[in-house]
C-alpha positions in Angstrom: 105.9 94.2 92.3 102.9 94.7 90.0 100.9 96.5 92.8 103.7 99.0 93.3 104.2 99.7 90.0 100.5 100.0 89.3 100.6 103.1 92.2 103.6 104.1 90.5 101.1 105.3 87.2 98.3 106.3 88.7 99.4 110.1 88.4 98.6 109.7 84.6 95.2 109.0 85.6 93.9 112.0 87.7 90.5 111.3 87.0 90.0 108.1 88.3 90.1 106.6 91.9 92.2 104.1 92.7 92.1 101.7 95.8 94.9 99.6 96.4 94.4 96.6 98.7 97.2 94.8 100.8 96.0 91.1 101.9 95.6 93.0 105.6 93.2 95.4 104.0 91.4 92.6 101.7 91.8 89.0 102.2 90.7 87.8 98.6 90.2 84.3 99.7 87.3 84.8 101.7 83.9 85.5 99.4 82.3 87.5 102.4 84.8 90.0 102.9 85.1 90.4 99.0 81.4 90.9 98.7 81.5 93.3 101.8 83.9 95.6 100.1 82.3 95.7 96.7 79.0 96.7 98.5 81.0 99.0 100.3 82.6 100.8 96.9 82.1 101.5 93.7 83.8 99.4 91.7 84.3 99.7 88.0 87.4 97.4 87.1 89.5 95.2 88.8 93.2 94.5 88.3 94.2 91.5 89.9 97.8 91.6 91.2 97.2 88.7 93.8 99.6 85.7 93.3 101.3 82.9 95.3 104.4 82.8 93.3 106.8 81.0 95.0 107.7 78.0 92.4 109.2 75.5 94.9 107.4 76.1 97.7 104.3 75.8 95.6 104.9 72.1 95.3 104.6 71.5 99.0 102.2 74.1 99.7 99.7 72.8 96.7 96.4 74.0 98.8 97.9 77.4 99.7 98.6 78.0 96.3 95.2 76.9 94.8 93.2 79.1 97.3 95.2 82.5 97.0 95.4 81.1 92.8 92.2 79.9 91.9 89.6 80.1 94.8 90.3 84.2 95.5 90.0 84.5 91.6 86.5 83.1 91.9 85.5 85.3 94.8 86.7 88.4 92.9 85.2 87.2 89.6 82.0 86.5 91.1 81.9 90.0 92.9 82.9 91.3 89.6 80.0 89.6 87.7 77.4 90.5 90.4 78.7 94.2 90.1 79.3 94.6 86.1 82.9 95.5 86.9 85.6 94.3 84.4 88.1 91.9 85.9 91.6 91.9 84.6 93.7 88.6 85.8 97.3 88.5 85.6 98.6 85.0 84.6 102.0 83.4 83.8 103.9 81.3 81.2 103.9 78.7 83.9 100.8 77.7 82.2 103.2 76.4 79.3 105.0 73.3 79.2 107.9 74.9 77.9 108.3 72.7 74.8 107.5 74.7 72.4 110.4 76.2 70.1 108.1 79.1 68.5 106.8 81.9 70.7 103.2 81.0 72.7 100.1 82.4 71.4 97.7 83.4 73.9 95.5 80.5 72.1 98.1 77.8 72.3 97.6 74.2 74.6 98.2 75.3 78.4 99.8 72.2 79.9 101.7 73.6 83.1 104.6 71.1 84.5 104.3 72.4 88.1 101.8 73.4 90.7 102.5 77.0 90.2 101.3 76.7 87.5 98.5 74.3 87.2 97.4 76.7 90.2 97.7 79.6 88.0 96.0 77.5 85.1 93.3 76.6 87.3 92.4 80.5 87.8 92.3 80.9 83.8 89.4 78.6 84.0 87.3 79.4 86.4 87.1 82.9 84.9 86.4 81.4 81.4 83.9 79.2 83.2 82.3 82.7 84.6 82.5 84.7 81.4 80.2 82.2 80.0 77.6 81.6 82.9 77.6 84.8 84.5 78.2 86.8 82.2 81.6 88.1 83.6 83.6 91.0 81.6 86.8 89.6 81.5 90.7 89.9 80.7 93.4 87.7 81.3 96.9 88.6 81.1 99.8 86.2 80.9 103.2 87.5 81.4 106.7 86.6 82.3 110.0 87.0 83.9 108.7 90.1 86.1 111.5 92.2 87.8 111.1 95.6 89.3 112.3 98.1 91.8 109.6 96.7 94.5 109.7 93.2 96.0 111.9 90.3 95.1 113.2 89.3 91.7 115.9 88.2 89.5 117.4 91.3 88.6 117.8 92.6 92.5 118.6 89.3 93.4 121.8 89.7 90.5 123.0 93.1 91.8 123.3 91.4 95.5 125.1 88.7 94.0 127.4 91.0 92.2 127.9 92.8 95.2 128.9 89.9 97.4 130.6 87.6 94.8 133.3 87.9 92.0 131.9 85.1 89.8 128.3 83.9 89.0 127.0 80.7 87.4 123.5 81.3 86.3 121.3 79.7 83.4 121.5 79.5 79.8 119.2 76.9 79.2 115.9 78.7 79.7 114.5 80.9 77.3 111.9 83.8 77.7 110.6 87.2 77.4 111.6 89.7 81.1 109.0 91.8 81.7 109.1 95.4 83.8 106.1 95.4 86.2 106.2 99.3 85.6 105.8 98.6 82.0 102.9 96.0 82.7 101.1 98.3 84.8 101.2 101.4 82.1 99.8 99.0 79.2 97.2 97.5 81.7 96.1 100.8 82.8 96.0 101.5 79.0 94.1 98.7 78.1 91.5 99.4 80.4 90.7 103.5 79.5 90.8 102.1 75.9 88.0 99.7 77.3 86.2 102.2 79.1 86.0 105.0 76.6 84.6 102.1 74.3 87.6 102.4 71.6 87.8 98.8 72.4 84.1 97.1 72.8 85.4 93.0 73.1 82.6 92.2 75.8 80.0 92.1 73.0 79.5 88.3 73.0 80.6 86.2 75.9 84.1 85.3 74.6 87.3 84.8 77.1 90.0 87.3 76.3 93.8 86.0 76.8 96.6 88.3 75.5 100.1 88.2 76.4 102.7 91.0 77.3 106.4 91.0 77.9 109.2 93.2 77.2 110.3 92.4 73.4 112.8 90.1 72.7 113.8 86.7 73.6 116.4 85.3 76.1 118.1 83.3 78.3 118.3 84.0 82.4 122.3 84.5 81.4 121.9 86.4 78.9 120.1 88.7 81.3 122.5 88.6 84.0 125.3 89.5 81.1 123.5 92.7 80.3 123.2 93.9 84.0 126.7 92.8 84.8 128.1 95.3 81.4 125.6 98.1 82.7 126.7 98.4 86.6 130.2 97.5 85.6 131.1 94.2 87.7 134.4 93.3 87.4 134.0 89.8 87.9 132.8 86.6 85.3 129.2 85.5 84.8 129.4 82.1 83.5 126.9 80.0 81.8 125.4 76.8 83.0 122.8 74.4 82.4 119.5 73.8 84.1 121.1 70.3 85.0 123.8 72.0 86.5 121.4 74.1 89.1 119.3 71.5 90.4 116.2 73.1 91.7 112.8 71.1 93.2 110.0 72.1 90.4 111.2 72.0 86.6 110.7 74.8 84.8 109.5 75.4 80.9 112.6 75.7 78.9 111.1 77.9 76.6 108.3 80.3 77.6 108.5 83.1 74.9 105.4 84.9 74.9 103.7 86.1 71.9 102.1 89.8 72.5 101.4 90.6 68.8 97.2 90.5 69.5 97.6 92.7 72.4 100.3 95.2 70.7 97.3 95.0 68.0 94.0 95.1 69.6 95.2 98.1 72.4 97.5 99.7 70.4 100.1 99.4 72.8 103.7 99.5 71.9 106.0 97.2 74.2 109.5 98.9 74.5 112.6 96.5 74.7 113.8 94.2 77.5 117.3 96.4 77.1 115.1 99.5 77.4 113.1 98.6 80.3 116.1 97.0 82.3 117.7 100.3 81.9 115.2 102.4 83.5 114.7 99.8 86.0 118.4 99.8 86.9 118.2 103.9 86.8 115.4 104.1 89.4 117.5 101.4 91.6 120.1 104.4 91.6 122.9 101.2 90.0 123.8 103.2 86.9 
């Protein structure tokens, strides 16, 4: 999703070159390859969009999930240190228990309930581990609730639903912050030509930087659903349920409500609305 989207803003960026790697044109998880391509091009930032993200599957496929979740991070990150590039990570609310009942700060205890995201967790620190040995310029970026034209996500998985079904029992137990991958990939593109035209100098000392970012306001997976199902005009009932009610393998954080107020700060960035973003993402899936 967030690779698509990133190709989808590159046109506001004429002057730079972009290279955008599938795992058939760069497998991440092996160092050699990594270090061959770097060698190969000039790199001057890296945006990691890489990700196992399958929650369930995760729990039985805990060694896949670490390699293409912690190991290819290190590969990148030590390419990146060896290189001076900057390397942005994207990272997840996974890394929260979900027990909180006031939005996460980017500083707050990362206690992930799940291999996901004790796999995503484990990438976190490997790159704080490299920022302070090696000297590594870098940025992590937690987000949440991702949906998008491109790939598969909660929001196209709802308007197949709607299509099929008359009524829908989804969620109301689980609160967070959904997040437009197109919007992700305009502020990280942001953030990074604020970095490099040094309006924003934060690799001066050899500090980890974690921000968050997610469409404003907080809600529950029904609440979502709700809002698509008044915008495309289905005719049918969305009903709410409990997380008990939809047994699922992995447990998820009830709430993961992300804080963004240091990145909205630091970058200068303002984060539209959930409503606003769903909106245009609905528009360019031609639904409304």
């Amino acid at each position: 999703q967030l690779g698509n989207e990133l190709r989808m803003n590159t046109a506001f960026y004429p002057d730079w070159k972009f290279i955008f790697c599938s795992h058939h044109d760069l497998d991440i998880t092996d160092s050699s390859a990594v270090n061959n391509f770097f060698s190969a091009n000039k790199i001057d930032a890296v945006i990691n969009a890489a990700a196992y993200t399958a929650v369930d599957k995760a729990e039985s496929e805990k060694e896949k999930a670490v390699t293409i979740n912690a190991t290819a991070v290190e590969n990148l990150a030590n390419a990146c240190a060896k290189h001076n590039a900057i390397m942005v990570h994207i990272s997840t609310d996974y890394v929260f228990d979900g027990s909180n009942t006031i939005p996460y700060m980017p500083t707050a205890n990362t206690t992930p309930i799940g291999v996901y995201g004790y796999s995503k967790l484990l990438g976190e620190e490997i790159l704080k581990t490299k920022t302070v040995e090696n000297n590594l310029k870098t940025i992590v970026v937690r987000t949440s609730w991702v949906f998008s034209e491109f790939g598969n996500n909660f929001v196209k998985t709802m308007l197949r639903l709607m299509n099929e079904r008359t009524e829908l029992k989804v969620v109301a137990d689980q609160i967070g912050r959904p997040t437009y991958a197109f919007d992700l990939a305009s502020a990280l593109l942001k953030m990074t030509k604020n970095i490099f035209d040094n309006r924003q100098n934060i690799f001066e000392k050899k500090s980890f930087h974690v921000y968050h970012f997610a469409n404003k306001g907080e809600i529950s997976w029904h609440q979502l659903a709700a809002e698509i199902s008044i915008i495309i005009g289905f005719k049918g009932i969305v009903h709410p349920i409990t997380t008990a009610e939809f047994p699922i393998p992995t447990k998820r954080p009830a709430y993961s409500v992300l804080d963004t107020s240091s990145f909205e700060n630091d970058f200068k960035i303002e984060i539209p609305t959930w409503q606003n973003a769903l909106h245009r993402c609905l528009k360019q899936l031609k639904v409304c």
